[in-house]
N, C-alpha and C positions, 0 to 999 in steps of 0.2 A: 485659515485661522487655527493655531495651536490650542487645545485646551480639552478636557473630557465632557465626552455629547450624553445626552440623553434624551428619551420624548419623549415631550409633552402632549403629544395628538401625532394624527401620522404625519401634519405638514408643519408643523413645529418643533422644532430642536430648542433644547439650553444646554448652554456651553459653559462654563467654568472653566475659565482661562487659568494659564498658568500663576498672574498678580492676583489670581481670587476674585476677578471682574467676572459677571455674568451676563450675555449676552445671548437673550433671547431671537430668534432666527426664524424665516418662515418659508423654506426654501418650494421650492414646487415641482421639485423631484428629488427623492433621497436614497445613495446608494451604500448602504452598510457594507463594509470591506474588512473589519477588526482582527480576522485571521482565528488562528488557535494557541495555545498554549498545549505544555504537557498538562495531561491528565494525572494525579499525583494519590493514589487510593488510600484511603482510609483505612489504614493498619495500625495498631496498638508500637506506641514507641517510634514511627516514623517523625512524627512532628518534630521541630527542631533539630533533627542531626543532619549533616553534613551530605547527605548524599548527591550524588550528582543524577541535573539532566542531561538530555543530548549537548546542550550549551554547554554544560562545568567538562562536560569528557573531550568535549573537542577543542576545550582551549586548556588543557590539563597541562603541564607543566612536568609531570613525574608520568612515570611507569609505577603503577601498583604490581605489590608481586603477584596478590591474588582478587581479581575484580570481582564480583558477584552481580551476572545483569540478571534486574527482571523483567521479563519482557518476550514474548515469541516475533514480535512485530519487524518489519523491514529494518525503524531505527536499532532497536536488541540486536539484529543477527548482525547487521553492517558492521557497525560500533565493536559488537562484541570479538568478529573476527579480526576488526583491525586490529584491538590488543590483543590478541592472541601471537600475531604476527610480529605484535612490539616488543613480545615477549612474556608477559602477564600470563598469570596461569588464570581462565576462566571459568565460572559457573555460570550456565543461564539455566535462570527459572522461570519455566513458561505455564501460564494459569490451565492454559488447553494442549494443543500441540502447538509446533512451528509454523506461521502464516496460518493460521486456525480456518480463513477464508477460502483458504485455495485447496487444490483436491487435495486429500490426502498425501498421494504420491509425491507433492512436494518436498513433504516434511520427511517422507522417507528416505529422499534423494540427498535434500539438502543437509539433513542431519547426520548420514553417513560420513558425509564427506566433512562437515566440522569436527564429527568427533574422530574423523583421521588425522585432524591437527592438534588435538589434545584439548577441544572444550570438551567438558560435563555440561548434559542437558539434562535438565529435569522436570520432566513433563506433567500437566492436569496434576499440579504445585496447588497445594492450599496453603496460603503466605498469612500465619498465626499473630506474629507481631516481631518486631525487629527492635535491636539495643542495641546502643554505643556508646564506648566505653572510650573514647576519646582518643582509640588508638584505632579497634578495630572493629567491625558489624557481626552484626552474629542476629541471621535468620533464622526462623523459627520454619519449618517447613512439614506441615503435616506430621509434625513430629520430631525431626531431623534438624539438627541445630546444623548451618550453612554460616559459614567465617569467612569474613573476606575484609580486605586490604580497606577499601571501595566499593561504594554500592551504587551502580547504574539505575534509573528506577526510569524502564523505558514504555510503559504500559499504556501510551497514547496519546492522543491530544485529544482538549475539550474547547469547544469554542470560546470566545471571547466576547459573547454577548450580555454574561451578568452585568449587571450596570446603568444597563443601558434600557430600562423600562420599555421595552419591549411590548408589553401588554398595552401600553396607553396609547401605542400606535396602530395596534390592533396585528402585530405578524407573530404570526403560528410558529411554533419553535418546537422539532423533537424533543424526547425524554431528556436526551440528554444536551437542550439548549442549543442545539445547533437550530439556524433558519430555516425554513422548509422552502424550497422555489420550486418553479418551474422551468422548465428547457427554454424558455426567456429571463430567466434570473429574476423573474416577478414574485414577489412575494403576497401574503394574506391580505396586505392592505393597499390599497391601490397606489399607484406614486410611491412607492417602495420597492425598492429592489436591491437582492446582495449577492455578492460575490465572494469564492474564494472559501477560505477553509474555517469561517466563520457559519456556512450554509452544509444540507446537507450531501454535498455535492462531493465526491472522489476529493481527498487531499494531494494532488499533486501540482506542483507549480505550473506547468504546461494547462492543467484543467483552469486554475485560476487565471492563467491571462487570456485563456478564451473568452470564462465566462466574465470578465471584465470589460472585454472588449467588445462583446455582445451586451451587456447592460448597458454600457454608455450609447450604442446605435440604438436599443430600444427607447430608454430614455428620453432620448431626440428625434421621437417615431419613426424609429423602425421596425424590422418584426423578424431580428435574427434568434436564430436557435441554436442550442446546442446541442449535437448529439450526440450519446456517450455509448451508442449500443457494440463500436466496436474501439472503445478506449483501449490501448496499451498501457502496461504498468508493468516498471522495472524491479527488480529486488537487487542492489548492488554486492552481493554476496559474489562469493568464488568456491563452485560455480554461480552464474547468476540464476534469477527466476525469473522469465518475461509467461505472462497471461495477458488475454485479450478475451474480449466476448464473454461466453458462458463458458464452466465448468461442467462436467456432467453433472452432479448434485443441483447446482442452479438450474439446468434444464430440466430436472426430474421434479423441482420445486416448482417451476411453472405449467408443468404436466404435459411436457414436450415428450414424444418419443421419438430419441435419440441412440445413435450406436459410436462407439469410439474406441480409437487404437492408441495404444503405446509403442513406442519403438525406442530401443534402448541407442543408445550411442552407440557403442562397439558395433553397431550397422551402419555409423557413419563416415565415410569415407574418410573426412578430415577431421576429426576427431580421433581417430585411429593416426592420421598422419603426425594430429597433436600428442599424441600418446595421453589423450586424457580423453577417459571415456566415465567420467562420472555424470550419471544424469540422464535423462531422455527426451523425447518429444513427445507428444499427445494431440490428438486433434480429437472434438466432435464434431460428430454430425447428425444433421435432420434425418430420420428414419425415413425412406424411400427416393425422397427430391435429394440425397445427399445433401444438402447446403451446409455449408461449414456455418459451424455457431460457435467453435472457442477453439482458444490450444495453447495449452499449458506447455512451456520450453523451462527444463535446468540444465546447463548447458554453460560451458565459458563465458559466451557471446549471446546468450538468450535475448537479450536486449535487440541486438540486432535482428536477430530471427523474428523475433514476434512483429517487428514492423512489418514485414511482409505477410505474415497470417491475419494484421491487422487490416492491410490493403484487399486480401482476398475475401474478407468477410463484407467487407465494406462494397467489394462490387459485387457482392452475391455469388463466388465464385463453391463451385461444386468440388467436391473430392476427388471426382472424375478428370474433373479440369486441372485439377494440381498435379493429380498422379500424371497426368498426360504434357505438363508444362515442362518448357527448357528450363533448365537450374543449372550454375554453372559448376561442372565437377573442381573442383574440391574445395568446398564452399562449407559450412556448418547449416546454412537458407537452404540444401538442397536435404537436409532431413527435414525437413515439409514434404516433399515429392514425396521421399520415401516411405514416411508415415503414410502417407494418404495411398501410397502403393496397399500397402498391409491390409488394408480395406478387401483387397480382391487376390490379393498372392501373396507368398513369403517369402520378400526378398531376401533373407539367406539365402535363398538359390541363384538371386541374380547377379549379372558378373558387374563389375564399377560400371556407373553411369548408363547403367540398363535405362532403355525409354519404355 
């Protein structure tokens, strides 16, 4: 049935069809799926101009000479680096730092190496209010008036559940309107459950069709879960950003003690082979039991790597046990090993493919 839902109780839906027919419903399981939208902030002179979201930038049509993203977030960097590539000269203005979630050292990595391509980043931005003059944007930035072609406005997504009286079905929704579940997609009200980036669950496709495909076996009594303690997450940038598990900051927030290393690229083999040693590896660990709890990769191919620290977290594997594992030489997955070497030695001293 085409049309916009709302409830009326948790087992009651009304529908408003597309002809303006209403059709009231009493289903006996209901699984909210409505996604996100960008999040679009409330700044003086924003309203009504032109600016693009990830949507207007990807089906753009021109090259601006000069874009203006704001945004530190994966969509910002991705986006921003493509035009940069396309030619566009860019600005990003970032509210905090770059990935503001992730350690620090990413934004240090990854920021190098954009602004080796010619973006200007402009960091912990206080964005005053913005004008268009029908040709071009002019940001107000902490002071500093910021000009551009085009104005990216990448700053997030918000869920899609205004609307949809929420309350009258009785499900709890974060500050900021997202659904709250649990590792069964169960929601506040019984016979209610949601999925996907409408919840307050990781925004990634891969997350959403788990946790879909686990609502619907629940739904139909089962009792599948989801577990998200060792999720992967990509950042499509050049170089990339893959994380998994904990951060040290996140671990220090839970009141874990932890120790952890960096190892720069120019220690990695193929890396060196690629003549591109922007970036590093990172791993932590549990203080004593060593057990890996995260690890931050920027790196070409990060994406790839962190599958493997994703798989090593997930069987419990120890530091010990990595530094001590075959990896095949000249691989980018074998600065794991070597990270986890640094734990105990300084591989600058060791010769390639030291065991």
């Amino acid at each position: 049935m085409r049309g916009r839902a709302r409830f009326t109780g948790a087992r009651t839906l009304r529908i408003t069809r597309a002809d303006g027919r209403v059709v009231d419903v009493a289903p006996d399981r209901v699984l909210v799926a409505t996604g996100a939208s960008p999040a679009i902030p409330d700044v003086p002179g924003l309203g009504g101009t032109p600016y693009w979201t990830s949507t207007g930038a990807l089906v753009a049509e021109e090259i601006p000479r000069h874009l203006v993203v704001w945004g530190g977030s994966a969509t910002a960097l991705e986006l921003g680096q493509a035009f940069v590539r396309l030619g566009s000269r860019v600005t990003l203005v970032a509210r905090s730092r770059l990935l503001s979630r992730e350690d620090p050292a990413v934004d240090e990595a990854l920021g190098r190496a954009l602004e080796a391509e010619g973006m200007r980043i402009v960091r912990n931005a206080r964005v005053e209010r913005i004008d268009h003059d029908r040709a071009r944007f002019r940001m107000t930035v902490s002071g500093e008036a910021i000009e551009g072609d085009r104005l990216l406005v990448a700053t997030g997504r918000t869920a899609n559940t205004s609307g949809l009286d929420l309350d009258a079905a009785g499900v709890a929704t974060d500050a900021h309107g997202a659904i709250m579940v649990d590792d069964h997609m169960r929601t506040s009200a019984e016979h209610v459950y949601a999925a996907g980036d409408c919840t307050t669950q990781p925004q990634f496709v891969y997350v959403a069709a788990a946790a879909g495909t686990r609502a619907a076996i629940n739904m139909t009594g089962g009792a599948a879960a989801l577990d998200l303690s060792a999720m992967p997450a990509v950042v499509f940038t050049d170089p990339q950003v893959g994380t998994v598990g904990l951060s040290e900051a996140a671990a220090h927030g839970r009141e874990l003690a932890v120790e952890s290393r960096t190892l720069a690229l120019e220690h990695v083999p193929r890396a060196l082979a690629n003549c591109d040693t922007h970036g590093f590896v990172k791993l932590v660990a549990e203080r004593g039991s060593g057990r890996l709890l995260g690890a931050q990769v920027v790196a070409a191919e990060a994406g790839e790597v962190v599958q493997s620290a994703a798989l090593a977290i997930r069987a419990g594997m120890t530091i010990e046990m990595l530094a001590g594992g075959l990896f095949p030489y000249l691989t980018m997955v074998e600065g794991l090993k070597l990270c986890a070497q640094t734990f105990s030695r300084d591989v600058s001293k060791l010769s390639c493919c030291a065991g």
